[in-house]
SERO-4910 file (N, C-alpha, C, O; in steps of 0.05 Angstrom, whole numbers):
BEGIN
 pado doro    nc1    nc2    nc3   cac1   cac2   cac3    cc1    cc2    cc3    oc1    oc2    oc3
  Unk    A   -207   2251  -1288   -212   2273  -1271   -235   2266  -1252   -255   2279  -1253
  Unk    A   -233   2248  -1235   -245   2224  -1226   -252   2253  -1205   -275   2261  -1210
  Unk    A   -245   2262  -1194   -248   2282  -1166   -251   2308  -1168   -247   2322  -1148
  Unk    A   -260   2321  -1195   -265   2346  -1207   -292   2346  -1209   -301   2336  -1230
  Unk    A   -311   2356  -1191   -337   2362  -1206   -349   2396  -1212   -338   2413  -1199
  Unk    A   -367   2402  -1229   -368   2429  -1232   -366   2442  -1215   -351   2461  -1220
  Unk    A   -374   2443  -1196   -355   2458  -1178   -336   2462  -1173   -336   2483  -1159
  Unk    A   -321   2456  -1176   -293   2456  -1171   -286   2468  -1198   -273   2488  -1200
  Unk    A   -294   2455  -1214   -286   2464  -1252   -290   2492  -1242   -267   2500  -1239
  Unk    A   -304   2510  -1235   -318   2532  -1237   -307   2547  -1219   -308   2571  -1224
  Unk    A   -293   2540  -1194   -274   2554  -1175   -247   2558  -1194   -242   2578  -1207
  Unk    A   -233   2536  -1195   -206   2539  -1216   -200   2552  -1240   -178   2557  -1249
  Unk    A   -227   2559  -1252   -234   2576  -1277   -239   2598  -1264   -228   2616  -1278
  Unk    A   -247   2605  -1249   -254   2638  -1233   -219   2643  -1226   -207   2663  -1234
  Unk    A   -210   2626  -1212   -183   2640  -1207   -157   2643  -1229   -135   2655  -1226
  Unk    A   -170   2626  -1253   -155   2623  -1273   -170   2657  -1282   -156   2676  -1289
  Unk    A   -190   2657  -1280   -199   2685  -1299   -184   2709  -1286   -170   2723  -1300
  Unk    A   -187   2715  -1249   -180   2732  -1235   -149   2737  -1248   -142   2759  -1257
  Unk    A   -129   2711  -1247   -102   2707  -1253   -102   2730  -1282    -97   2754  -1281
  Unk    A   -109   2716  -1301   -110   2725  -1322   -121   2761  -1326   -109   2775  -1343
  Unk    A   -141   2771  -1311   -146   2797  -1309   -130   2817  -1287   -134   2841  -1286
  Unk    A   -115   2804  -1271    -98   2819  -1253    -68   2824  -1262    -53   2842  -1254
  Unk    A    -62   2798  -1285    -34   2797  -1297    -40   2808  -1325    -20   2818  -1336
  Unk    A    -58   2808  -1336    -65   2821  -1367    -51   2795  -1382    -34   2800  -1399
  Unk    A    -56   2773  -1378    -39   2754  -1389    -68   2740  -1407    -92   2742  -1404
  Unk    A    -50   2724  -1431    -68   2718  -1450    -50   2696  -1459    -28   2702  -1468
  Unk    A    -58   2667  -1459    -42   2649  -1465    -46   2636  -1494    -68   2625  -1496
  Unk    A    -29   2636  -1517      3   2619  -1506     19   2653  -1514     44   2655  -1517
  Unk    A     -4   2680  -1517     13   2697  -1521     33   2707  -1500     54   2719  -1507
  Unk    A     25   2702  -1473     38   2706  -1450     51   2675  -1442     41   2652  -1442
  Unk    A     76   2685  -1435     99   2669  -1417     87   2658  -1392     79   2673  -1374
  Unk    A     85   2630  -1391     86   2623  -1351    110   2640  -1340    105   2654  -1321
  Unk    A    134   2642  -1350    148   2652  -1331    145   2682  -1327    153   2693  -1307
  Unk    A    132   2695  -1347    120   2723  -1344     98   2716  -1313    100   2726  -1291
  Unk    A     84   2700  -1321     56   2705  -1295     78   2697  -1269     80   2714  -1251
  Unk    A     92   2676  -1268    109   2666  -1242    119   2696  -1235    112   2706  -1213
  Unk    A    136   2714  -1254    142   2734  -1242    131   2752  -1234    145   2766  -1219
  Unk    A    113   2758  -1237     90   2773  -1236     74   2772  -1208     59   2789  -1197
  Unk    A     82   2746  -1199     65   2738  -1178     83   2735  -1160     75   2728  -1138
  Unk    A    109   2739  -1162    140   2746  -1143    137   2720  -1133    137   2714  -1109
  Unk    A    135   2702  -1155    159   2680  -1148    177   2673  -1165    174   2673  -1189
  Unk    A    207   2665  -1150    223   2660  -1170    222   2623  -1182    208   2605  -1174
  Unk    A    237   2624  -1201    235   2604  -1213    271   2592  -1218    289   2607  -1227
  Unk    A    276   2562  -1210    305   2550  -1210    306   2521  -1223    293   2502  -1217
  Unk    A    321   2523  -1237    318   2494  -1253    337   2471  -1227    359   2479  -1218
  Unk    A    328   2449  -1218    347   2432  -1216    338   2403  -1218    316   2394  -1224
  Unk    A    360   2392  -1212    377   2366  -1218    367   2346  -1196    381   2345  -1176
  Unk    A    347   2331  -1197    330   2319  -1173    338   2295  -1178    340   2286  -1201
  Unk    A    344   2276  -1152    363   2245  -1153    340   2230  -1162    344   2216  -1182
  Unk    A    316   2230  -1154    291   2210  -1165    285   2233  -1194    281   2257  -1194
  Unk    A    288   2213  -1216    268   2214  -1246    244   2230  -1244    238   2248  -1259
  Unk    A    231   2221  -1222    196   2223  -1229    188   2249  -1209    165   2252  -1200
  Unk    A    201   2260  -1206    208   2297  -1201    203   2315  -1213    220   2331  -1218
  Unk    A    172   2318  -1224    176   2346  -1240    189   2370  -1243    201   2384  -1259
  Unk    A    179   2367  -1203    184   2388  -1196    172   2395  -1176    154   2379  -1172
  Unk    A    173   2420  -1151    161   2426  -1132    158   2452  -1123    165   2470  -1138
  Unk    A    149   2457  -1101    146   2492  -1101    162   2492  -1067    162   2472  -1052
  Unk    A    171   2511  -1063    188   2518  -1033    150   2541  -1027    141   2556  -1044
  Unk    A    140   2537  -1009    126   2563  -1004    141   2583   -997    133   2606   -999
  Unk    A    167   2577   -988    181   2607   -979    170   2608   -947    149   2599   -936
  Unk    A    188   2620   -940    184   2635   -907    166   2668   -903    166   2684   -922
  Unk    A    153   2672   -880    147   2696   -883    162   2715   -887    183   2721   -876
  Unk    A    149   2727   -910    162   2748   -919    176   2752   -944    180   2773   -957
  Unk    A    184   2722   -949    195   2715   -974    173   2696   -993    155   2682   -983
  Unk    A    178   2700  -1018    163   2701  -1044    171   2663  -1047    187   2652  -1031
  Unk    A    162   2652  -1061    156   2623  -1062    177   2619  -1086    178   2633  -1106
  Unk    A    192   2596  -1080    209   2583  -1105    194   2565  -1117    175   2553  -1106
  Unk    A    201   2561  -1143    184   2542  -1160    212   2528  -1167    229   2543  -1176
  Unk    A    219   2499  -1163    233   2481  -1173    227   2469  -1198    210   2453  -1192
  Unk    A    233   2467  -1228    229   2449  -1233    255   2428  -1254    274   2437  -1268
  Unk    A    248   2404  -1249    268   2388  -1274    284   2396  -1288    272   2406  -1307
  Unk    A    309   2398  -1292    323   2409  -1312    328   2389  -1339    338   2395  -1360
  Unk    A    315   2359  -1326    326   2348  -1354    295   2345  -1375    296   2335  -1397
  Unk    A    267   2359  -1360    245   2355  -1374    256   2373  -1399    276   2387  -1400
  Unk    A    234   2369  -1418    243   2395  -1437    216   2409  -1440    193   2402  -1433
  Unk    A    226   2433  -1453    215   2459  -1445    171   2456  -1442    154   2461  -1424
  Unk    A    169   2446  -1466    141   2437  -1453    136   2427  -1426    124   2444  -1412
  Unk    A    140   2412  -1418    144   2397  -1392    156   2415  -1366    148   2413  -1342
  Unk    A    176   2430  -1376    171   2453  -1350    152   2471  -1352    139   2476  -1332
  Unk    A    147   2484  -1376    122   2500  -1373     98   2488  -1355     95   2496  -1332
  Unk    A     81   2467  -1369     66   2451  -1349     71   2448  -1312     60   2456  -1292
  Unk    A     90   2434  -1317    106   2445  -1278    101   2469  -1271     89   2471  -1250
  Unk    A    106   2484  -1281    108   2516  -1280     86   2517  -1264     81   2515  -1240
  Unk    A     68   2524  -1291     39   2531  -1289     30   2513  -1269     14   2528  -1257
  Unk    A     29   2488  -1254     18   2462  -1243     21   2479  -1212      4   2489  -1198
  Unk    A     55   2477  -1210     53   2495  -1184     46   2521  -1167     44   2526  -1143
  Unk    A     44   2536  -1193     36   2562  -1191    -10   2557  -1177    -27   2571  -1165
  Unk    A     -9   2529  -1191    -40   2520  -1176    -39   2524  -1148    -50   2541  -1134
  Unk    A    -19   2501  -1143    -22   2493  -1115     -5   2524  -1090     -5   2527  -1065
  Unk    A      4   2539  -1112      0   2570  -1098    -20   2577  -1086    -23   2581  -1062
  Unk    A    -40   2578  -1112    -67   2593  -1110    -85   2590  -1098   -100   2606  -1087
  Unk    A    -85   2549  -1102   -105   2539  -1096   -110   2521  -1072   -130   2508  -1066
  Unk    A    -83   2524  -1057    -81   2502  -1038    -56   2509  -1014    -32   2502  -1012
  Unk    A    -72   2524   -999    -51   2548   -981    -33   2514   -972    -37   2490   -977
  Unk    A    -14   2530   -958      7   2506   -952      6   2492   -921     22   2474   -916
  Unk    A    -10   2499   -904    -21   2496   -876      3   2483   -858      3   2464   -843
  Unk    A     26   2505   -865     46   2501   -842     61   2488   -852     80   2486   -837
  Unk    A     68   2465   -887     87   2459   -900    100   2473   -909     91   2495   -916
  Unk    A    130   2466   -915    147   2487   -929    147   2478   -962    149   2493   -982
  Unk    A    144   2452   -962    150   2451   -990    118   2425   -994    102   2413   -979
  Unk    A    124   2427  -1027    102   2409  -1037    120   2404  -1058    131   2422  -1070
  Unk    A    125   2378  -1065    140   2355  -1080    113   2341  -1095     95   2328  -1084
  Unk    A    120   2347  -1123     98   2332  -1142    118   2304  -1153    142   2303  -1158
  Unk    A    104   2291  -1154    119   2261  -1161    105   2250  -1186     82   2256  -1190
  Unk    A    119   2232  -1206     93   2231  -1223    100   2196  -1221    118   2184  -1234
  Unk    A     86   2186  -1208     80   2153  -1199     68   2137  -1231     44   2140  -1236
  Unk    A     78   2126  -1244     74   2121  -1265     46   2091  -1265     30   2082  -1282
  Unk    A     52   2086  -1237     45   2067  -1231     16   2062  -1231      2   2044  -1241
  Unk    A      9   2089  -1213    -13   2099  -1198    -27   2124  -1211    -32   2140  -1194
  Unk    A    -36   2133  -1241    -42   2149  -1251    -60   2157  -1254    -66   2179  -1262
  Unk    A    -81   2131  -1243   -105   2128  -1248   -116   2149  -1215   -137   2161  -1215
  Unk    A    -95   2148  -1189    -99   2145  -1161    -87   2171  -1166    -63   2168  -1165
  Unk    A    -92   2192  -1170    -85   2220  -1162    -99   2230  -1139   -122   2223  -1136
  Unk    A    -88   2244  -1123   -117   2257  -1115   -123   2275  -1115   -112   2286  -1134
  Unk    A   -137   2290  -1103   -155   2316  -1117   -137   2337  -1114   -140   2351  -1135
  Unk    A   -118   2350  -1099   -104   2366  -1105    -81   2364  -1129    -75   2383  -1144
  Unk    A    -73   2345  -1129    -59   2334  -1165    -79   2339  -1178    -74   2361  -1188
  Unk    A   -104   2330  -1186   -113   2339  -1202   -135   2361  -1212   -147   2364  -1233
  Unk    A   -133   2372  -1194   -134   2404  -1193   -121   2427  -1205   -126   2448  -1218
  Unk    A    -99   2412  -1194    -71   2428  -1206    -70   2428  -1239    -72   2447  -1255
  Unk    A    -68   2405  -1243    -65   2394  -1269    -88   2404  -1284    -84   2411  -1308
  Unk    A   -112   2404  -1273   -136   2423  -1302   -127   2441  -1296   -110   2445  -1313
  Unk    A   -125   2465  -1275   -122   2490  -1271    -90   2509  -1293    -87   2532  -1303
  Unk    A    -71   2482  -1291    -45   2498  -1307    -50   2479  -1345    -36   2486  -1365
  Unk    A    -68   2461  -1344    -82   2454  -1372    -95   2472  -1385    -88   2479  -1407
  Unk    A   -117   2482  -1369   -144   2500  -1372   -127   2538  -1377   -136   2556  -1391
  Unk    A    -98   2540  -1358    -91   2565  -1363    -66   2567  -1388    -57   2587  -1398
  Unk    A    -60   2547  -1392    -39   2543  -1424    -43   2536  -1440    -26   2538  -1458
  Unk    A    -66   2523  -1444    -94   2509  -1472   -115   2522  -1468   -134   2507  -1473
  Unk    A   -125   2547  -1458   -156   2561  -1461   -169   2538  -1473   -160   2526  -1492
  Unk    A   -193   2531  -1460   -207   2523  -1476   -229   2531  -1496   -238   2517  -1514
  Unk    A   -236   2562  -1488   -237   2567  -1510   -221   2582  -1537   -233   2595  -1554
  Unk    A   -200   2579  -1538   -181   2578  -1560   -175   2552  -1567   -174   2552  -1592
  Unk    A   -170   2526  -1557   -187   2498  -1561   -200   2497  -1583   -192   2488  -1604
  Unk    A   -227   2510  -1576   -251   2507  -1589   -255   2532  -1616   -274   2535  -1632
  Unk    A   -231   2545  -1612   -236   2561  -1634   -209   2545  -1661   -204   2540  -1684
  Unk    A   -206   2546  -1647   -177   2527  -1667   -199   2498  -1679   -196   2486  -1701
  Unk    A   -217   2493  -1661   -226   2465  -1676   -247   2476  -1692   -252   2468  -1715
  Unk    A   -258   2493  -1681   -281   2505  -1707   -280   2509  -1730   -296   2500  -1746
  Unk    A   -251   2530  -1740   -235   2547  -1751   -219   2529  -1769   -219   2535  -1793
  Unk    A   -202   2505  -1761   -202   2487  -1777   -207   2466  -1793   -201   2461  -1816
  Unk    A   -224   2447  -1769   -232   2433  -1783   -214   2407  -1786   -220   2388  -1800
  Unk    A   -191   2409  -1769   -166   2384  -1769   -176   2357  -1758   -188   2359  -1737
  Unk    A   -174   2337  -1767   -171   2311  -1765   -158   2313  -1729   -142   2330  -1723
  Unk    A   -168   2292  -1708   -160   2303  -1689   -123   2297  -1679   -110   2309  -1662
  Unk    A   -116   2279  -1692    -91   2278  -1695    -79   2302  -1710    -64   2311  -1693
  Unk    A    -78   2311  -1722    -62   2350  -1734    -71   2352  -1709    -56   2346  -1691
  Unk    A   -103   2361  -1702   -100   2386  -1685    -82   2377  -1655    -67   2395  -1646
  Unk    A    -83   2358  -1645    -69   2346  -1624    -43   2361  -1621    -38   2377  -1602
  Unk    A    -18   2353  -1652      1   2367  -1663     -2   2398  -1667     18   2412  -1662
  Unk    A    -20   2408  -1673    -21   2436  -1684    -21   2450  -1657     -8   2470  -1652
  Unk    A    -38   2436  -1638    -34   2452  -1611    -19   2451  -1598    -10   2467  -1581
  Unk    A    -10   2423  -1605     17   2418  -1581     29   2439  -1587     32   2454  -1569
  Unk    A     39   2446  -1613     59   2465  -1614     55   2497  -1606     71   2513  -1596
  Unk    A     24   2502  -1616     18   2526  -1611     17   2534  -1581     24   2557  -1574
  Unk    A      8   2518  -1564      8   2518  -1539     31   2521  -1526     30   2534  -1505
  Unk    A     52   2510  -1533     77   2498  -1520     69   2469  -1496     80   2468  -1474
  Unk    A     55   2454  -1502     48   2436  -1487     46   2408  -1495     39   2404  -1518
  Unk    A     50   2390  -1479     58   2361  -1490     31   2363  -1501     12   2378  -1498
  Unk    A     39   2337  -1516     16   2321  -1531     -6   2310  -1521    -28   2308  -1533
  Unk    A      0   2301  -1495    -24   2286  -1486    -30   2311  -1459    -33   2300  -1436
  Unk    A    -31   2336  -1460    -40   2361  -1450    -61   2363  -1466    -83   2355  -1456
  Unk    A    -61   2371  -1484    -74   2379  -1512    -99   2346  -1519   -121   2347  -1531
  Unk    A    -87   2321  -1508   -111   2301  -1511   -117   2301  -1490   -139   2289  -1491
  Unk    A   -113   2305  -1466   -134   2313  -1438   -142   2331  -1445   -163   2319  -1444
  Unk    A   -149   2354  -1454   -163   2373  -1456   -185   2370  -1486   -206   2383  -1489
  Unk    A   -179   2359  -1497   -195   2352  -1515   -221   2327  -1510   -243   2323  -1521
  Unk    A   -203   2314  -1485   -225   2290  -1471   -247   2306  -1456   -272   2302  -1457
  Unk    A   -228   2332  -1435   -250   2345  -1423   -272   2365  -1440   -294   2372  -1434
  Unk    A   -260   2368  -1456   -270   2392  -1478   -302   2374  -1486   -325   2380  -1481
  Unk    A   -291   2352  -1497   -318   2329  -1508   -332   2321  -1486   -353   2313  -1495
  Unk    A   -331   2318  -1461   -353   2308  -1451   -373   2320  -1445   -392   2308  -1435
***
């Protein structure tokens, strides 16, 4: 998170809080696709010719509400994450005259994000792993950090290495 400094931590958590007190949403008890609707965008699974396609957002035209694309062959963790990722670059990153934003995931270059990727990525981390539900789950248990890795993945609905980025940012 080479391009995240508290500041920024502290903008994306304010709009993660606003999100969360304007939708009454409380995660993983609330659905991404509850908040997506909520926020009148729709949501469409498809079939993208490049692999490394999560997924993308249409901003929509004036007047019309924003499509969220994502993967149909990810599985369901992995669209949630998309979900939530694009629903960032909603919030957090007006579209300045683009229609669409295409997230790619460069396997190559993971280290070379840049700051709006990774923005996105704490902001739909930070709103589907609370960190402090994180930190209450680690208190409260007491798990070896491999279980809790597993215990969250599942509780969260979020990959595995969601749940060890957040545990990296959690520790520093």
């Amino acid at each position: 998170m080479a391009h995240l400094n508290n500041e920024k931590i502290r903008r994306i958590n304010k709009v993660i809080g606003d999100l969360n007190m304007q939708q009454d949403s409380d995660f993983p008890e609330t659905s991404i696709i509850d908040v997506a609707e909520s926020l009148g965008v729709s949501l469409k699974t498809a079939k993208f010719k490049e692999d490394n396609i999560a997924g993308l957002i249409d901003y929509g035209e004036e007047g019309k509400g924003a499509i969220i694309f994502v993967n149909e062959s990810n599985n369901e963790k992995k669209r949630n994450f998309t979900i939530a990722h694009e629903i960032a670059h909603l919030l957090l990153h007006p579209n300045n005259g683009a229609r669409f934003k295409v997230d790619r995931h460069d396997f190559q270059n993971l280290k070379t994000k840049n700051v709006m990727e990774e923005e996105a990525d704490y902001f739909a981390a930070e709103l589907l792993a609370p960190e402090h539900k994180i930190k209450e789950i680690m208190f409260k248990s007491k798990m070896q950090e491999w279980d809790l890795v597993n215990f969250c993945s599942a509780y969260f609905n979020v990959s595995k290495s969601v749940i060890s980025n957040r545990l990296k940012w959690i520790n520093t």
